[in-house]
Structure formats: C-alpha cells, structure tokens
N, C-alpha and C positions, 0 to 999 in steps of 0.2 A: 497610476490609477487613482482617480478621485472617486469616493462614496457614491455620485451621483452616476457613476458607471454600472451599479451592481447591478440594477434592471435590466440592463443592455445584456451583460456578461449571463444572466441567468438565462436571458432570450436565447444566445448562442449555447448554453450549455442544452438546453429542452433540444433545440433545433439537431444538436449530436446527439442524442440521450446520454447526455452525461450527468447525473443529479448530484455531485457533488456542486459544481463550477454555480446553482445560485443557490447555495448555501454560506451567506454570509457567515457563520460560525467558522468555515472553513477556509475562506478566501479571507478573513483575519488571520486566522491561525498562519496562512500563506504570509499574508505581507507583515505579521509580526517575526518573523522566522526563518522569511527567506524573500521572496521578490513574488510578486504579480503585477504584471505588465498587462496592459489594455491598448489593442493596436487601434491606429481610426484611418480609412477612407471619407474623402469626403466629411469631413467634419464629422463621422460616426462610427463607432465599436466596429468595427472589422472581426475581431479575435482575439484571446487572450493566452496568457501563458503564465503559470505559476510553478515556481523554485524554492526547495528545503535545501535547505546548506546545514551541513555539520559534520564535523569531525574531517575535515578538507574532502569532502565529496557533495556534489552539487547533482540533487534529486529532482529530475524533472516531472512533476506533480501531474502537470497538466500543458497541453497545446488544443486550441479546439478554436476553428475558424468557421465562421458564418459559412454555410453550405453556397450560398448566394457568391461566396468571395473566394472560393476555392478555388488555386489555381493562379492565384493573383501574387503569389508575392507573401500573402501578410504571414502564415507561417514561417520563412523562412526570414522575413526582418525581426520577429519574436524573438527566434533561436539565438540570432546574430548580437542581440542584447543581454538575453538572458545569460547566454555561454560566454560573456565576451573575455572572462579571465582565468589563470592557468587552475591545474585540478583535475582531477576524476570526477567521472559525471557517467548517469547512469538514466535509463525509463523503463518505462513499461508501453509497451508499442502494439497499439492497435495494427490488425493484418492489414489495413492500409499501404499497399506498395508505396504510394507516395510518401506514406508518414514515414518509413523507414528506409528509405533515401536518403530523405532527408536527415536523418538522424546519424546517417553513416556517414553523409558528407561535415558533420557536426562532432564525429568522433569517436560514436557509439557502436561499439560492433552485436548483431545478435550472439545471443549468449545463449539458452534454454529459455521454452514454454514455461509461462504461467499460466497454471489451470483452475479454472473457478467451478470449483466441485459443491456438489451437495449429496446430502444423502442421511440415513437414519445412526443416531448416534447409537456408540458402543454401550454394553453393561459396564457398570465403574470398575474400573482397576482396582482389585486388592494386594496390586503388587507396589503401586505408587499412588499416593495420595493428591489428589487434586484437590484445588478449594476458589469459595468465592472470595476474594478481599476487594479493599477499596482500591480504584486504580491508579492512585498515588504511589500504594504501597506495591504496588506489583511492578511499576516505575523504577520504583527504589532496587527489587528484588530482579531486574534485570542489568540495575547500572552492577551488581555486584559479581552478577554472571559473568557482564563479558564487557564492562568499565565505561560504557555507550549511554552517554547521559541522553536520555530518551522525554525529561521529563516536561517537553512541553509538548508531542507528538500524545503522551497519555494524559496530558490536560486537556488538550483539543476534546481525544475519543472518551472522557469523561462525562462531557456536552450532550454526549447521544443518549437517548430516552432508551435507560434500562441498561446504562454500560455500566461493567464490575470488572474488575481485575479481575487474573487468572496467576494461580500460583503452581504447579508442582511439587511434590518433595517423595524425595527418597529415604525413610526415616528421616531424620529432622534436618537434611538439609537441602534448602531450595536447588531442583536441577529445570528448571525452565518457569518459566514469566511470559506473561501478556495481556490479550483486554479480550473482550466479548463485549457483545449485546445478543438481545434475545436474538434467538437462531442463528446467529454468527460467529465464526472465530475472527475477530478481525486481526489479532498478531499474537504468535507466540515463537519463543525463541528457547534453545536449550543447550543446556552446559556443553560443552565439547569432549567429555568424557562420556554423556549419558545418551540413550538413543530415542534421538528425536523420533521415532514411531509411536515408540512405547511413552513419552510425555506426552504426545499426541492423544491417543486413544485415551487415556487418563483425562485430559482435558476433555476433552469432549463426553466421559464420563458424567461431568455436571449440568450438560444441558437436558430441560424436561423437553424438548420439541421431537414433534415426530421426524423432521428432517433438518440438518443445520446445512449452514453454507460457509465455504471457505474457500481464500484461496493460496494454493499448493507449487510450488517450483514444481517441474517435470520430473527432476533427478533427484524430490524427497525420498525418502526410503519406507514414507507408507501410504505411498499409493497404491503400489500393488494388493495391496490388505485393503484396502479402500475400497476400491475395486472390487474384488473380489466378493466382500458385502453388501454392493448394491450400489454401492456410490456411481454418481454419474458427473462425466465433465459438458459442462453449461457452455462453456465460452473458454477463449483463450485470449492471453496477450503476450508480448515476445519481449522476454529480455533481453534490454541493448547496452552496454556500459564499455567505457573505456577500457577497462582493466576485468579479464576474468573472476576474478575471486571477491568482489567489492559485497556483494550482497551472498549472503547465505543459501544454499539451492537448501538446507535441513532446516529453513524454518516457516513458519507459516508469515505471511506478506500479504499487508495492506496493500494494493494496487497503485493507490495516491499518496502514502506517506513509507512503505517499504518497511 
C-alpha cells in the first residue's frame, strides 16, 4: 500500500459500511504493526486487507472488497499474502457465507458469536473500584495481568476523541484493564482469578451515558445479567481462529484489534 491509496481504501470502506478502513490513524496503526495490503484490478484499488501480528498470532483486522468486485478473486489473493506464513490466526467474520468459506479454507474454524451489545449502564460497584486513568497506564496495568504487551493497540485507541483508560481494583490491587471512549467499552480484560461479570459491571459503573456499547464473546458470563437489564444485541460477528482458546470468550473485544 502507498499513501496515495487511502482515498480509494476509504471509498471501499463507505461502500461496506466499515468506518474504521478510511480512518488513516487506523490503517497506520495497521501498517506500523502488522501489514495492509491494497489489492488493484485494472490499475485500481479492488480491496483491501489489514494484519496485527503479536505474540505469534496473526489478527485479521480487516478484508473488505469493492462490492463492484465481489466474486472476483481479490479477497481470496488478500488472504493468500496476508496468511502466507506459519502461526495461529484468528478474525472476526461477518455472517457473509462467502466470507467464511473463505476463512475456513484459510484455516480459521468458527469458534463463538461476538455480540455488539448496548444498553443503560449499572449503578457503581461498592464492591470493586473502577476508575478513569490515562490509557498508557491501563496499557501497563494489563501487561502486568496477563504479560500481553498491548501497548501500541492502546496508543492507537488513545487517538480517539475522549479515550481514557479503564482500571479495576479489588482493594488495592488491579484485577482487570482497558480503554473506553464516550459511550463505549472498547477492551477490557481481567485477572483469571477474578470474575469478569463483576469487573464488568464495575466498569461500566464510570460511564455518565444513558446507554453505552460494547462488544461481548457469546460465552462471557455477563450476558445473562446484561440481558436481563435491558441490554440489547445490535449486530453480531463470528469467531473464526485456528486454535480454540487464542482469544478470551471472559473479556470484552475490539472487533478490529481484539
């Protein structure tokens, strides 16, 4: 991909409604971090595909091909570069039959829904202390959870107008880490001792919005409370990964960075 692609790349993100893909901040964050590839027919942008690599698992960000070209090929020449060397590998799959075909014959088996929930947040926890910090520090406060150096995935979502770290603590010590922006959880993760429901609801403690949004593995453990207060499921998308266990079903999940 050259600079002089991002207009094209942004055209085919509108044309999916995917508003990450013309979000330069984002497609840096991509090609400093991992790969985005720009496929061309015809001397022009076909489709693109963008890869986070780390910790030996190769995160498929993004695939999105000109609606015009679909059908043609350029998805599956994407995958054939992007995937082309050994490792676990994982996405987030649009109910696209096609797109997860695809993705199986690439190595990716479905695994559990992910569900992009909204709904009115809880009264604060006085059981667990939730807070706002900087999202460097909440960065730090997750490499120490669970050793997963995170911290250029919470440089990116530092970018976003009105992102703040998200901490937990169970008397004074941190049991789950992540980020927001207004109305959203965009990632949170928590100690493997402690129950991701109850860091949840704590978290979302600190937002003042009448309804936030997130989104939830299928097999979290507080959806059914979720639920149960009103929350509603928006949209879904289908975990596909080589290996069962790669990504956490107990924690909250970016869609494009995980």
């Amino acid at each position: 991909m050259v600079d002089g692609d991002l207009p094209a790349v942004a055209e085919i993100a509108r044309a999916n409604d995917e508003p990450d893909g013309g979000d330069p901040r984002y497609v840096s964050h991509l090609r400093n971090n991992g790969r985005f590839l720009v496929a061309e027919v015809d001397g022009k942008p076909a489709g693109y595909c963008g890869i986070r690599q780390a910790d030996g698992l190769t995160m498929l960000c993004d695939l999105f091909v000109d609606p015009a070209r679909h059908g043609g090929g350029a998805g599956g020449r994407l995958l054939e570069v992007a995937l082309d060397g050994p490792g676990e590998r994982s996405t987030f799959a649009s109910r696209d039959p096609r797109a997860m075909s695809l993705y199986v014959r690439h190595g990716m088996i479905p695994r559990w829904p992910l569900l992009y929930l909204s709904g009115p947040p809880p009264v604060r926890s006085h059981v667990l202390l939730a807070e706002r910090v900087p999202v460097e520090d909440a960065g730090v406060a997750e490499l120490d959870l669970n050793g997963r150096d995170r911290a250029a995935d919470y440089a990116y979502w530092a970018t976003r107008p009105g992102a703040a770290g998200l901490v937990v603590r169970d008397g004074g010590t941190v049991v789950a880490a992540g980020a927001a922006e207004p109305g959203r959880v965009i990632h949170l993760v928590t100690a493997d001792d402690h129950d991701p429901a109850a860091t949840l609801t704590a978290a979302l403690g600190t937002f003042d919005a009448d309804r936030v949004r997130l989104c939830l593995p299928g097999p979290h453990p507080a959806l059914p409370s979720l639920l149960n207060a009103r929350w509603r499921i928006e949209d879904l998308d289908q975990h596909m990964a080589s290996r069962a266990d790669l990504l956490s079903p107990a924690s909250v999940l970016s869609p494009s960075l995980a």
